[in-house]
C-alpha positions in Angstrom: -0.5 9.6 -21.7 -0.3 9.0 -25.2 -1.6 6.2 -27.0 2.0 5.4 -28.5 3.7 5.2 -25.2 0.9 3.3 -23.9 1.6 0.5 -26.1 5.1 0.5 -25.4 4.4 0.3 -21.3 1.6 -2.8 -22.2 4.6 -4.5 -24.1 7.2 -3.9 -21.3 4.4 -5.6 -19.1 3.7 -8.3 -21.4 7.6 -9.0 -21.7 8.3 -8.9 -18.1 5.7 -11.2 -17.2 6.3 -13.6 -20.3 10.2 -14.0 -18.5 8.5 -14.9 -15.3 6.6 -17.9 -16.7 10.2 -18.5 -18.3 11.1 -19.0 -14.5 9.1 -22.7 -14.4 11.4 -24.2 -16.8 14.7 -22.8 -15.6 13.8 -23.7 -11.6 12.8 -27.6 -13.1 16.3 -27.7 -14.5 18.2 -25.6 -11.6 16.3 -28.0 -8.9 18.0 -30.9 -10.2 20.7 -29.7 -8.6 20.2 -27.1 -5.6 17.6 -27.6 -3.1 14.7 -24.3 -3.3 15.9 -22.0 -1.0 19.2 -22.2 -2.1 17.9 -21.5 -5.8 16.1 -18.8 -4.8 19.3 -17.1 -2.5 21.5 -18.1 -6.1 19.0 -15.8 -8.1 18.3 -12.9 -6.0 22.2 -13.0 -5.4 23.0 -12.4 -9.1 20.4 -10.3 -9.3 21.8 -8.0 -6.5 25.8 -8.2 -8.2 24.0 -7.0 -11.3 21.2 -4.3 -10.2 23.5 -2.6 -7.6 26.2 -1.4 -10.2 23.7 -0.5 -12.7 21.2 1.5 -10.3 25.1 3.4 -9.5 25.3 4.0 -13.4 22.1 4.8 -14.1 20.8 6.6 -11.1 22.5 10.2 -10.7 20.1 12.0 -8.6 18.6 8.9 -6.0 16.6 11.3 -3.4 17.8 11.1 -0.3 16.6 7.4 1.6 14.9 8.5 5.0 14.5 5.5 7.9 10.6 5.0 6.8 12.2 4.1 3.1 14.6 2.0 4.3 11.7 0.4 6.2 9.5 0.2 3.3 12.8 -1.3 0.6 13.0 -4.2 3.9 9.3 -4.8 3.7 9.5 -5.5 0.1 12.5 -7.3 0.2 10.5 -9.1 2.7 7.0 -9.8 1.2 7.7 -10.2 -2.8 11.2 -12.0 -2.8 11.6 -14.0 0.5 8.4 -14.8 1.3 6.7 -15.3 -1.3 9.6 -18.0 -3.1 9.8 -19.7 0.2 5.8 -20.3 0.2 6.4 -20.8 -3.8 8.8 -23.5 -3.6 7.0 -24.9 -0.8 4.2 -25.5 -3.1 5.9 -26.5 -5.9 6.7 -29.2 -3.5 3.8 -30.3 -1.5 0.6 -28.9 -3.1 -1.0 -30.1 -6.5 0.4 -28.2 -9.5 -3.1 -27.0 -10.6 -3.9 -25.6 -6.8 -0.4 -23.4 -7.1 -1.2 -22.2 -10.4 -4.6 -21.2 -9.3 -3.5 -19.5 -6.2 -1.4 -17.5 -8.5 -3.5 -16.7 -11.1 -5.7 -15.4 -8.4 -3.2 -12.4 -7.8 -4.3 -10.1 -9.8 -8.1 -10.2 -8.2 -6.4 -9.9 -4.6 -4.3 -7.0 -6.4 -7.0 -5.1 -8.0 -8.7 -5.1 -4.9 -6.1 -3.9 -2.7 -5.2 -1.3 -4.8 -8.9 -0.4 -4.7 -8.9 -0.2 -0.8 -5.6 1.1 0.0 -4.4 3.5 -2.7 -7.7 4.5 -4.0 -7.1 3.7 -7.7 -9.9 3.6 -9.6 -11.2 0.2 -10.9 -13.1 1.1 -13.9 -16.1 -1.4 -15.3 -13.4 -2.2 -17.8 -11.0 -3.5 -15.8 -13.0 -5.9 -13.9 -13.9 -7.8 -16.7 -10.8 -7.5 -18.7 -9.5 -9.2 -15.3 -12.1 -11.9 -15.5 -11.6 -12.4 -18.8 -8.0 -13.7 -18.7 -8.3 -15.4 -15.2 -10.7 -17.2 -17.2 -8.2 -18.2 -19.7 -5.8 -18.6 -17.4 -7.6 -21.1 -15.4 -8.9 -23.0 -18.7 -5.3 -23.2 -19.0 -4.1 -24.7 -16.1 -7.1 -27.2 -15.7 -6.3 -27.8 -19.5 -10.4 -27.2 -20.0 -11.6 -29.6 -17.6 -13.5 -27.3 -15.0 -14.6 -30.5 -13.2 -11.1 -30.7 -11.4 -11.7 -27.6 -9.3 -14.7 -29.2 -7.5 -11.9 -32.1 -6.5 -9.8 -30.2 -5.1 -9.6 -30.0 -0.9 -8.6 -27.3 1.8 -4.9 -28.9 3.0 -2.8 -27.0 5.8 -0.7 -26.1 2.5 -3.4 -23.8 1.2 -2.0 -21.6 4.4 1.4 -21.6 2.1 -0.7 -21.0 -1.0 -2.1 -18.2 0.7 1.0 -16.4 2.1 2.2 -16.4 -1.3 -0.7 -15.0 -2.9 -0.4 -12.0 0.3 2.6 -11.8 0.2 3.0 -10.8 -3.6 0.0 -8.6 -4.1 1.4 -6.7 -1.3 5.1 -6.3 -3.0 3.2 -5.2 -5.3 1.0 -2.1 -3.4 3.6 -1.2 -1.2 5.9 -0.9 -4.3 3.4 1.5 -6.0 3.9 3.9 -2.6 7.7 3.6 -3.2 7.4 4.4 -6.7 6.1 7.7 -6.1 10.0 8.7 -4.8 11.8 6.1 -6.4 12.5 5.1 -9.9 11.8 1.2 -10.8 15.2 1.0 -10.8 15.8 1.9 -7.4 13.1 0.3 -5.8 13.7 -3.2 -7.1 17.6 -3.2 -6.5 16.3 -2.5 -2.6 13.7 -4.8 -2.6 16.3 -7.6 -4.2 18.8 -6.6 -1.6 17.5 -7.2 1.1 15.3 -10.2 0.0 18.4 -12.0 -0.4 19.8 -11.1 3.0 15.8 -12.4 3.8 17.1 -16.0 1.9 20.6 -16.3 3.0 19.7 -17.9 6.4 17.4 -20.6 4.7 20.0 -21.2 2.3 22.4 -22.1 4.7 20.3 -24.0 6.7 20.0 -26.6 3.2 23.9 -26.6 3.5 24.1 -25.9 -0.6 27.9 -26.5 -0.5 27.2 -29.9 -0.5 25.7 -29.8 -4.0 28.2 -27.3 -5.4 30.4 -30.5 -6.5 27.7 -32.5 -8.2 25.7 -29.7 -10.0 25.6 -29.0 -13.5 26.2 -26.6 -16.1 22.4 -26.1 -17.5 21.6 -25.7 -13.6 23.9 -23.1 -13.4 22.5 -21.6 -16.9 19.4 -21.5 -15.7 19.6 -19.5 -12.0 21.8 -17.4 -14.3 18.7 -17.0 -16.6 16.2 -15.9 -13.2 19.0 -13.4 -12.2 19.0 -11.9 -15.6 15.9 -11.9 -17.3 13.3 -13.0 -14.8 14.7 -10.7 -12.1 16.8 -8.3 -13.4 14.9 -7.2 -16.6 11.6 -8.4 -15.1 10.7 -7.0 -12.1 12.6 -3.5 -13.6 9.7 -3.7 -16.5 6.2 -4.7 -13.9 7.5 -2.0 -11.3 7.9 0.7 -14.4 4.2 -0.1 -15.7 2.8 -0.3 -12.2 4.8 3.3 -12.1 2.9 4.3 -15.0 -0.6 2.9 -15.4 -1.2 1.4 -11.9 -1.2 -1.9 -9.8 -4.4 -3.0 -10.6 -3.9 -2.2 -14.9 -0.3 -3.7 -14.0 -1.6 -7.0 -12.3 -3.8 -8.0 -15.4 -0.4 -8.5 -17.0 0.2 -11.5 -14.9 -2.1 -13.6 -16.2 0.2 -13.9 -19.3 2.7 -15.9 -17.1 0.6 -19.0 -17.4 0.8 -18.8 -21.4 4.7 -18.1 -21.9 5.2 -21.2 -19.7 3.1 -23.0 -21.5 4.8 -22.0 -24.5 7.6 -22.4 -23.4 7.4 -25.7 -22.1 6.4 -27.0 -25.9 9.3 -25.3 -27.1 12.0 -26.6 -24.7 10.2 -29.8 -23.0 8.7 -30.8 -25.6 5.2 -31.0 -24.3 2.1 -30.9 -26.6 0.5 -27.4 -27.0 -3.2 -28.5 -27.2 -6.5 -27.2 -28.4 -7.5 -26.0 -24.8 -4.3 -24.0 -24.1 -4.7 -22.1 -27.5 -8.5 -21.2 -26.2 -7.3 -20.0 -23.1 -4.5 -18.0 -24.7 -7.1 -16.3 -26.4 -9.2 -15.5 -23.4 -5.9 -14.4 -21.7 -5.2 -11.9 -24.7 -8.6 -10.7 -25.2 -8.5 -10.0 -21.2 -5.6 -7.9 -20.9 -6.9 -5.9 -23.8 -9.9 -5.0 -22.6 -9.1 -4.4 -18.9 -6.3 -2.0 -20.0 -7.5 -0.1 -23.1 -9.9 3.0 -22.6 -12.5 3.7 -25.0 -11.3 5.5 -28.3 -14.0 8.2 -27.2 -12.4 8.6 -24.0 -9.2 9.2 -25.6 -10.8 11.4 -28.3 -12.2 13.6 -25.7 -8.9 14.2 -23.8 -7.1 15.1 -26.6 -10.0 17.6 -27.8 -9.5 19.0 -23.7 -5.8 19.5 -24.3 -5.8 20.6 -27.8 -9.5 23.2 -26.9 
């Protein structure tokens, strides 16, 4: 791969996951008015109106779907979009917000190794401690620089949660790189949506969201409009053409920008103070994902000499 369209799959990456930490600020204004699940079914919902006719545009030539891929769309349908939003939201709601954040930035550890073990990608020196790097970051981020608070945190039956969310992701995540291998990114997320929403519609119903329908608001309804679009939509379409392209474990990196864009994001649209410490850790995040996914320039000097010799 050339170094140009290199660049252009790390800024697809950093784009995707810059909408997802978009998602924090758009579910505190949509949960004002819908209860989680139901926010979650909303999303995945639009999501589904919007991918299906595109992946019809788009897709000409979709290889024929055997019962294993159908199996394989369910599972991820399963594992990145119901289960992991139901642990999510049940989080959000019981845990401490620094535990959840933690959990997630873990991810990308629980990814790299998995991909590692199961699809035998190779983890270079590199990418370990680009991956360090901005987990470092991410967590001086989240703790906003005081370390101390990790050794106060306590194991709580919600670290269970915690934990089937951190599962349940990195395995959308493997089990998508398999799928990608027949399927465009295209393809494989409007599955995976599909059938995640047919996942959520039960615990929707089960929070009777008809009842909020008459007292919710406009900017509620802006903003599950926003996670169909952007966070979903254009999203999980960019991280499932990088992981396509460079791998899960180079992909996964990518996540730890999430933290960063909603803190960002937060300053610009909540109005919360962007301190010294989250600058710091945006630093460690940046300097992270460029060293766990560049290659050396004599690396890439070399292969060009082998195709060119």
């Amino acid at each position: 791969m050339d170094r140009k369209k290199r660049w252009m799959i790390y800024g697809m990456l950093t784009l995707a996951t810059s909408t997802w930490g978009s998602a924090f600020i758009a579910g505190k204004i949509a949960i004002e008015s819908f209860d989680p699940a139901t926010i979650s079914f909303l999303r995945f919902w639009g999501a589904a109106l919007l991918l299906f006719p595109i992946m019809w545009i788009v897709e000409k030539n979709i290889p024929k779907i055997t019962k294993k891929d159908w199996a394989l769309f369910a599972l991820l349908g399963l594992t990145g979009i119901a289960i992991y939003n139901i642990c999510f939201f049940l989080a959000s709601k019981y845990a401490p917000v620094i535990k959840s954040s933690l959990f997630i930035g873990a991810n990308p550890m629980l990814i790299m190794l998995l991909s590692g073990l199961l699809l035998k990608e190779t983890i270079t020196k590199r990418n370990v401690i680009g991956l360090l790097l901005a987990f470092s970051g991410a967590v001086t981020i989240i703790t906003e620089g005081n370390m101390m608070v990790l050794f106060t945190l306590q194991f709580e039956l919600i670290d269970f949660i915690l934990l089937g969310a951190l599962v349940s992701w990195a395995l959308y995540s493997v089990i998508g790189r398999a799928v990608l291998q027949k399927f465009s990114s295209i393809v494989s997320t409007t599955y995976a949506v599909g059938f995640g929403t047919l996942f959520l519609l039960p615990f929707s119903l089960y929070e009777k969201p008809w009842e909020n329908f008459g007292s919710s608001t406009l900017p509620a309804w802006l903003a599950i409009a926003h996670m169909s679009v952007f966070v979903t939509v254009i999203g999980f379409i960019l991280y499932y053409y990088g992981i396509q392209k460079i791998g899960v474990a180079k992909a996964s990196i990518f996540i730890n920008v999430m933290p960063v864009s909603a803190v960002v994001m937060a300053t610009i649209f909540l109005g919360e103070t962007l301190t010294f410490t989250t600058m710091v850790g945006a630093i460690f995040v940046v300097t992270g994902v460029y060293v766990g996914t560049t290659v050396k320039r004599q690396k890439d000097l070399a292969t060009a000499h082998a195709k060119t010799g």
